[in-house]
C-alpha positions, 0 to 999 in steps of 0.5 A: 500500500505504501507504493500505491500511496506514494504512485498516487502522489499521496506522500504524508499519508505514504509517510504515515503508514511507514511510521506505523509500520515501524513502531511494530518493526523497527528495522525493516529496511524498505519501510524506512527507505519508503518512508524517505522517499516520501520525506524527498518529496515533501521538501525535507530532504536532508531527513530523507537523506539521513534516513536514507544512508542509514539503511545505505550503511547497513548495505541491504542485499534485498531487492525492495530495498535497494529498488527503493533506494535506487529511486530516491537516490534518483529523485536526488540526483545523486546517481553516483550513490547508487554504485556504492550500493551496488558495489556493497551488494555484489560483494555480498552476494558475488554471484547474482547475474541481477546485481552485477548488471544493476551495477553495470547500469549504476556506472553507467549513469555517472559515465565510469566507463572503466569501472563498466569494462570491469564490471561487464567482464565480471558478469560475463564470468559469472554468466558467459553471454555475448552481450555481456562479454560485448558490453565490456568491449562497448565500455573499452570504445567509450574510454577512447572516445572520452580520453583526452589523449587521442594517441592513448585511444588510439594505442591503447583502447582501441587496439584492446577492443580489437583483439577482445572481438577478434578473439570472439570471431576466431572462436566462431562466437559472434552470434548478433548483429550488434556485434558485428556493427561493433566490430565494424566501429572499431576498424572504423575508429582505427582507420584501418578501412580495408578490414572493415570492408573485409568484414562488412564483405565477408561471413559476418556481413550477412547478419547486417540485416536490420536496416535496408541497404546496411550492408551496402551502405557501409561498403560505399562509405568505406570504398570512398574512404579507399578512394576506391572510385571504381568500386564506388562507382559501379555499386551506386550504379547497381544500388540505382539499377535497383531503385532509381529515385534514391538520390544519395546514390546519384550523388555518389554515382556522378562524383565517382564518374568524375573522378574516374575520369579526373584520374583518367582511369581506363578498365583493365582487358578483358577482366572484371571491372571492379569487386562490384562489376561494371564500371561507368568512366566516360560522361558519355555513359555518364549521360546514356546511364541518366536517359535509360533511367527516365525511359525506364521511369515512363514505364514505372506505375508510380512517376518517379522524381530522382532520374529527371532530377539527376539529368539537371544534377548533371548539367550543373556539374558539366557546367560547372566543369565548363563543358556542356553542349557536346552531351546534348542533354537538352535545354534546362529551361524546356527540362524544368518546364517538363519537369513542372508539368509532371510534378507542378502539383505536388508541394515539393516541387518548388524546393526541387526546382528552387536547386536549379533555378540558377541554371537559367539567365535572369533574362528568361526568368519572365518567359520561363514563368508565364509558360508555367503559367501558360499550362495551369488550367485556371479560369475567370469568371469575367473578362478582366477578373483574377484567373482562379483554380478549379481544384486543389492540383491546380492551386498547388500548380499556381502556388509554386509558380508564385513561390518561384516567382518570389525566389527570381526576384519578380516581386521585389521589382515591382514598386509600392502600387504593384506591390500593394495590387500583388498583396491584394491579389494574394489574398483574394487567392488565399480566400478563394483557396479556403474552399478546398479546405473546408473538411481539414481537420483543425490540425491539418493546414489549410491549402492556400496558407502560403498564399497569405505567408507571402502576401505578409512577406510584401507587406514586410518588404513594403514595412522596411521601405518605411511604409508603417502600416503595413506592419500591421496589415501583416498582423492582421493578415496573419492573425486572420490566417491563424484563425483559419489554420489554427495549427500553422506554425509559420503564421505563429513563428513570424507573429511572434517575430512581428509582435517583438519587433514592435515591443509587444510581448504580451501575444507572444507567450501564448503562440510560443505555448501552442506551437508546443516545442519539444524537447531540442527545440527548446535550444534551437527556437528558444531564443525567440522567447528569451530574447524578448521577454526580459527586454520588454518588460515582461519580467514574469514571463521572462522567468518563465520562459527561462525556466522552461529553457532550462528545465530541458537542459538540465533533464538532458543529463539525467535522460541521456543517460537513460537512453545509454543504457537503453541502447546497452540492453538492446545492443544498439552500440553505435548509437552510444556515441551519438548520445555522448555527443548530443549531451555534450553538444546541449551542455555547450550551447550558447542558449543554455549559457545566455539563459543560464546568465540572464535567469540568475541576473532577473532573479536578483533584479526582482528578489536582491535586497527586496524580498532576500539581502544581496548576499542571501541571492548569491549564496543560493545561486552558489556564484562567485566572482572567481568562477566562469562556468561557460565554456567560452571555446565550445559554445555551440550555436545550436540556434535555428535561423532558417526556421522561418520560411524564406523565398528571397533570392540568394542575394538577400537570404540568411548568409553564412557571413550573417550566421557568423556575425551573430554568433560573434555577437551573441557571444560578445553580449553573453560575455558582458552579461556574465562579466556583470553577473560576476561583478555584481557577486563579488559585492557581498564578500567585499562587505566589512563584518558588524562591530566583530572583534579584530581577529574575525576582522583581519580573516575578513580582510584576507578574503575580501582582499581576494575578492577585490583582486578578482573584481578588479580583474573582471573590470579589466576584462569588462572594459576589454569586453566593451571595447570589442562590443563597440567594435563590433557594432561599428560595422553596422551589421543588418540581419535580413527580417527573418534571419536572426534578431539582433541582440540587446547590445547596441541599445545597451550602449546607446542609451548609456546603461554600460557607461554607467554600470561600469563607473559604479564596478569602478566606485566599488573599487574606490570605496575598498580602498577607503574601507582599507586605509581608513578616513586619514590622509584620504582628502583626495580619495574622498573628493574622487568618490564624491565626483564619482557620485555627482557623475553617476546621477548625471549618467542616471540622468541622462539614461531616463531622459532617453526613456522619455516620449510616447510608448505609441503614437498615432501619426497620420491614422498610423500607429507607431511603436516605440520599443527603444524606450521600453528597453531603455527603461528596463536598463534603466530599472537594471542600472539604478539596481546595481547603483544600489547593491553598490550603494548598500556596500557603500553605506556598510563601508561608511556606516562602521566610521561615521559610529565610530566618529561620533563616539570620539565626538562624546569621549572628547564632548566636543561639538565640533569634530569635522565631518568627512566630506565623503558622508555629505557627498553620500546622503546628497547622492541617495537623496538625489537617486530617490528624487530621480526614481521617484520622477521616473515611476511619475513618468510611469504613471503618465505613461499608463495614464496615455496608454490607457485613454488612447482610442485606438478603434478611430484609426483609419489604416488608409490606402489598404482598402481593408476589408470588413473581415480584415477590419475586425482582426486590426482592432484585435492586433492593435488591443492586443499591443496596446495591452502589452505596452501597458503590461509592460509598464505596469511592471517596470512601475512595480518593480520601481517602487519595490526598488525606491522602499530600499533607496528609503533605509539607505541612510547612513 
């Protein structure tokens, strides 16, 4: 009953029942460890695992008991327990096949990949199975993948795990075919590829049976590693013989016929011509292959896609290597055109032509369009109405002439009118194709919605040109677009791009949340929810998107290794590695670093010195100013930036000079972002303890003398790190719209919010050395700290009038948003945070003298004993901090007083002669932004005013 209790989530009642069960017997092993694990889970974990080591201690060998202990041990993410069990357990009992392989599994969730092979061979001696012996094998391959020293891997490892499998051969032992896949990996690791072939070739190959073409597959793999371009050659070919629409082999076909005649190789007389038979070198055969292909193709029952795709493969290359026209192979222009009547209805047909466009001179693009046009059977009502299709085959046929027709640039000719006409003509088309949709399912997509994507991708166009209603025409088309496919994920993703980019973060949380991401994608698409939230002004939301992001990334470690011992139990050896690498990989992503900072940098911007002190927030996120745990050279961008679709031609698409430069940016913020978080640590161990004796003072300063070394150290490195910031945005780099967004460092700059967070790191460093050397002889040091004061309120100052102007403006019938002084306003609120953690150091600093003087004042009954200047130069700057936060949460105020009376219904978005329909979904588009703003605002406001109560006790 206690395992029912604890499954049905009931654990004080789970905890009861142990109890109970305990006054009558209290030694049974499994109600203790029970019992804890229900202590785990109502939050008393140290009494569980009091608890739990005391059974641990008396090393129980019966099943209950160690099950239950392997599950809260679990629970505590503690999985390196779990093998001092199991070690205490097999000593106990060195015979049981249960145990031993228990043990196996417990090292193979910490990674003790020599410990496996030991344990792997224990068992196989206990019990003689393959999969044990092989087990131990796996375990020797996994200790040369993970060891530093590639020689050792190579010299030692690898070798070792040879000669164990060689001997399994020799003695006819080799029973599955995991065992070969392993055999075949080491002679692969080894480079040793002509024994592997050998393998793959021989007796043992005849077990590769699990995947189709395994066996062919690892053979073509290791001819090319050999260089072996005849052998290579005349498989493809065979394999092609076979099945003529897999592509991969075409690939390796042509580049094999290409080199044989690089190499000019010619067959030997009147012998075989390869292991694989019949050998292809000349492009005449080359071109006599790709014909008999497509005739045979005409014949098949099902059309065929490959060989009609391979005769344009194989123009390109012959282009390529400047010569074509002695293989008449035919015009491309007529192939591409023949090839859209037998596919043009089919939705890969675009991407299957968009390859080769390039083969065709710009200055055919509009003929080569029209005679697509030319075959698509669609009719008009009257004389000069849109020409419409009657069914689906011919919407998709009409579809993917304007999806080329977008990619050759047509589109982006055209002026504002045209533009505005092509829009409108988009969307009547995208009505008109809804009737084909109309017994979809909700989770199927509407046939028509790339009409309206690429009516939206105009309007953008129309945007970036400084048409500023047009960015909410592609709201509205989109929000109209959703309303029909509630499940299109490229209506969702770009309006949560469009969203953003005007400062609205608001909608966004909702269509990230039914886009339902899974798993990696929380790394690859997670940016566009992290990027913003913060930034906006929504610090809710931005907690939890973090949370979101990192709750994969942490479960990512426990569930890899899940799937290894999955993959051991099912011999699937070669998906070990794969594993290791993804794990590894999501461990050094740059989202996880940049989330990882930015979480712990919200969380003491809305808790530190509000809800908990300074010192308690740090110490809970165990940070410290000495410690970087980003893996600078590693960082992967594991990002996905083509996730939006894009039709754009090749000159203005996502370039890999663009993928490099926001990587390189990306990079630069996280490292000014994680130099702040450091700096920002390092406050609290810099503080002098209270009226503490002298010897607790001295170990004090020994720390904090450390301390102040490393800030220094960091401020070096901060002031290294915005250098190169500035650097960087000096080239003026621009994404395309869909490429990738910008990060927040060009308005960190801009608005002054770095200048300023770095003099306050630099106060810091003044007030030390006043702290150190005392108020003696320290006039000049003084009247730097109190210059310092009177600057920073000059730079806070000035930060805020940035802040300044209207979120949303009505101009000409035309909403405009400014999101720049919503994310001036969110430095602004992070600015005077760290002015006051630094602030509440100072007064820790100077609140020690000023006791201190004011007892030498009684001793000596004296009124006149001079006040240090530093103290005035202080109490002035507080005050005019709280003066300036005051101001700045009335300027709030105003804000959420304009945001709220502005009548937005009155707009007239003129000159888009906006249908009724259309017109509902705008006053939806424009509520839901102006509610953000106000959202936004509101807890900028709240979070000011938390803020200006701990301005209020700073008063030395």
């Amino acid at each position: 009953p206690y395992a029912d209790y604890l499954d049905n989530g009931n654990n004080k009642m789970a905890i009861q029942q142990a109890d109970k069960l305990l006054k009558k017997h209290k030694d049974l092993h499994c109600a203790k460890v029970l019992k804890a694990i229900g202590l785990q889970r109502t939050g008393k974990q140290d009494e569980a695992y009091a608890l739990a080591q005391e059974v641990a201690a008396l090393e129980p060998t019966d099943d209950n008991s160690l099950q239950a202990l392997t599950i809260l041990y679990r629970e505590m993410h503690r999985p390196e327990l779990v093998t001092k069990l199991y070690e205490a357990a097999v000593k106990k009992v060195p015979n049981s096949e249960e145990y031993h392989s228990h043990l196996f599994m417990a090292y193979a969730r910490v990674g003790e990949y020599k410990k496996m092979q030991q344990a792997g061979m224990a068992l196989y001696k206990i019990v003689p199975k393959n999969p044990y012996y092989f087990w131990s094998v796996m375990s020797l391959i996994m200790q040369s993948i993970s060891a530093q020293d590639e020689n050792l891997s190579k010299t030692m490892f690898l070798p070792l795990a040879e000669r164990m499998v060689e001997k399994m051969v020799k003695e006819d032992k080799i029973e599955a075919e995991a065992e070969v896949e392993l055999y075949y990996m080491i002679l692969e690791r080894l480079e040793k590829y002509k024994e592997a072939l050998d393998v793959v070739r021989g007796k043992l190959g005849d077990k590769l049976t699990s995947e189709l073409q395994s066996r062919e597959n690892k053979c073509m793999a290791m001819y090319q590693k050999l260089r072996r371009w005849p052998e290579c050659n005349a498989l493809s070919r065979r394999l092609l013989l076979k099945n003529s629409d897999d592509w991969q082999f075409y690939i390796t076909y042509f580049d094999s016929v290409f080199q044989l005649i690089d190499e000019s190789w010619t067959p030997p007389a009147g012998e075989e011509h390869s292991l694989e038979g019949e050998v292809h070198c000349s492009v005449e055969q080359a071109v006599e292959f790709v014909e008999q292909r497509i005739s045979e193709e005409s014949r098949s029952a099902r059309p065929l896609r490959g060989p009609y795709l391979a005769k344009l493969e194989l123009i390109r290359r012959l282009r390529h290597r400047g010569c074509n026209d002695e293989y008449k192979l035919g015009d491309p222009e007529e192939l591409m055109f023949q090839y859209f009547k037998k596919f043009g209805d089919k939705p890969c047909c675009f991407t299957d032509l968009k390859v080769f466009v390039d083969l065709l001179p710009s200055s055919q693009y509009p003929k080569f369009l029209q005679q697509l046009r030319d075959v698509i059977p669609l009719s008009s009502v009257a004389e000069n109405e849109v020409a419409l299709p009657g069914d689906i085959k011919a919407l998709q046929q009409h579809l993917c002439v304007v999806q080329l027709s977008r990619l050759l640039g047509i589109y982006h000719a055209m002026d504002r009118r045209e533009k505005l006409a092509a829009v409108r003509e988009l969307m009547f088309r995208y009505r008109h194709g809804l009737q084909f949709g109309k017994s979809c399912l909700k989770t199927e997509l509407q046939f028509s919605d790339y009409y309206c994507l690429l009516a939206v991708h105009l309007l953008l166009d129309l945007w970036l040109e400084g048409e500023e209603a047009a960015v909410w025409q592609c709201l509205t088309l989109l929000e109209e677009g959703l309303s029909h496919s509630p499940s299109n994920a490229q209506f969702k993703l770009l309006l949560i791009r469009i969203y953003c980019r005007l400062g609205a973060f608001e909608p966004v949380g909702e269509l990230y949340s039914s886009l339902d991401a899974k798993h990696i994608q929380h790394d690859t698409i997670g940016y566009l929810l992290t990027r913003y939230a913060e930034s906006l002004g929504h610090y809710a939301a931005a907690s939890q998107s973090c949370n979101f992001a990192l709750r994969f990334f942490h479960s990512n470690q426990k569930d890899t290794s899940e799937y290894i011992i999955q993959a051991y139990k099912y011999g699937a050896f070669e998906k070990i590695p794969e594993f290791i690498a993804f794990r590894n990989r999501l461990n050094s992503s740059l989202h996880f670093a940049q989330v990882r900072t930015e979480r712990m940098l919200l969380d003491l911007l809305l808790e530190a010195n509000i809800s908990t002190s300074l010192e308690e927030s740090i110490k809970s996120m165990s940070l410290s100013p000495e410690e970087d745990d980003i893996p600078w050279k590693d960082l992967r961008d594991n990002r996905d930036l083509t996730v939006l679709f894009s039709w754009d031609p090749k000159d203005r698409d996502l370039s890999e000079e663009h993928r490099r430069l926001s990587l390189e940016e990306e990079t630069l913020w996280l490292r000014l972002r994680s130099l702040t978080l450091r700096l920002v640590s390092g406050l609290p161990a810099l503080r002098p303890p209270g009226p503490a004796r002298n010897s607790e003072r001295a170990a004090h300063n020994g720390v904090s003398s450390c301390r102040i070394d490393a800030v220094r150290a960091l401020l070096r490195q901060l002031e290294a790190a915005v250098e190169a910031g500035k650097e960087f945005l000096e080239q003026q780099v621009q994404y395309p719209v869909l490429g990738p967004p910008p990060t927040r460092m060009a308005g960190f700059f801009s608005s002054g919010s770095c200048q300023c967070q770095t003099s306050l790191f630099y106060l810091v460093s003044d007030i030390y050395e006043l702290d150190t050397n005392g108020l003696e002889d320290s006039a000049e040091l003084q009247e730097r700290i109190g210059n310092s004061f009177k600057s920073l309120v000059e730079q806070l100052t000035d930060l805020f009038n940035k802040c300044k102007g209207d979120l949303i403006e009505v101009r000409d019938g035309t909403l405009k948003t400014h999101p720049n002084l919503l994310e001036n306003l969110v430095f602004f609120v992070e600015t005077i945070s760290i002015a006051l953690w630094v602030s509440s150091y100072c007064d820790s600093v100077l609140r020690p003298f000023k006791s201190n003087l004011q007892k030498k004042k009684k001793k000596k009954k004296e009124s006149s004993v001079a006040m240090p200047p530093v103290f005035t130069h202080f109490l002035d700057y507080v005050t005019e901090l709280q003066t300036l936060t005051s101001n700045v949460i009335d300027h709030i105020k105003g804000l959420e007083i304009i945001l709220t009376a502005l009548k937005l219904e009155e707009l007239s978005l003129k000159d888009t002669l906006l249908l009724q329909e259309e017109k509902k979904f705008t006053k939806t588009v424009q509520g839901k932004v102006q509610s953000s703003y106000h959202h936004s605002v509101q807890e900028i406001g709240e979070l000011l005013k938390k803020r200006l109560d701990t301005i209020k006790k700073l008063k030395i």
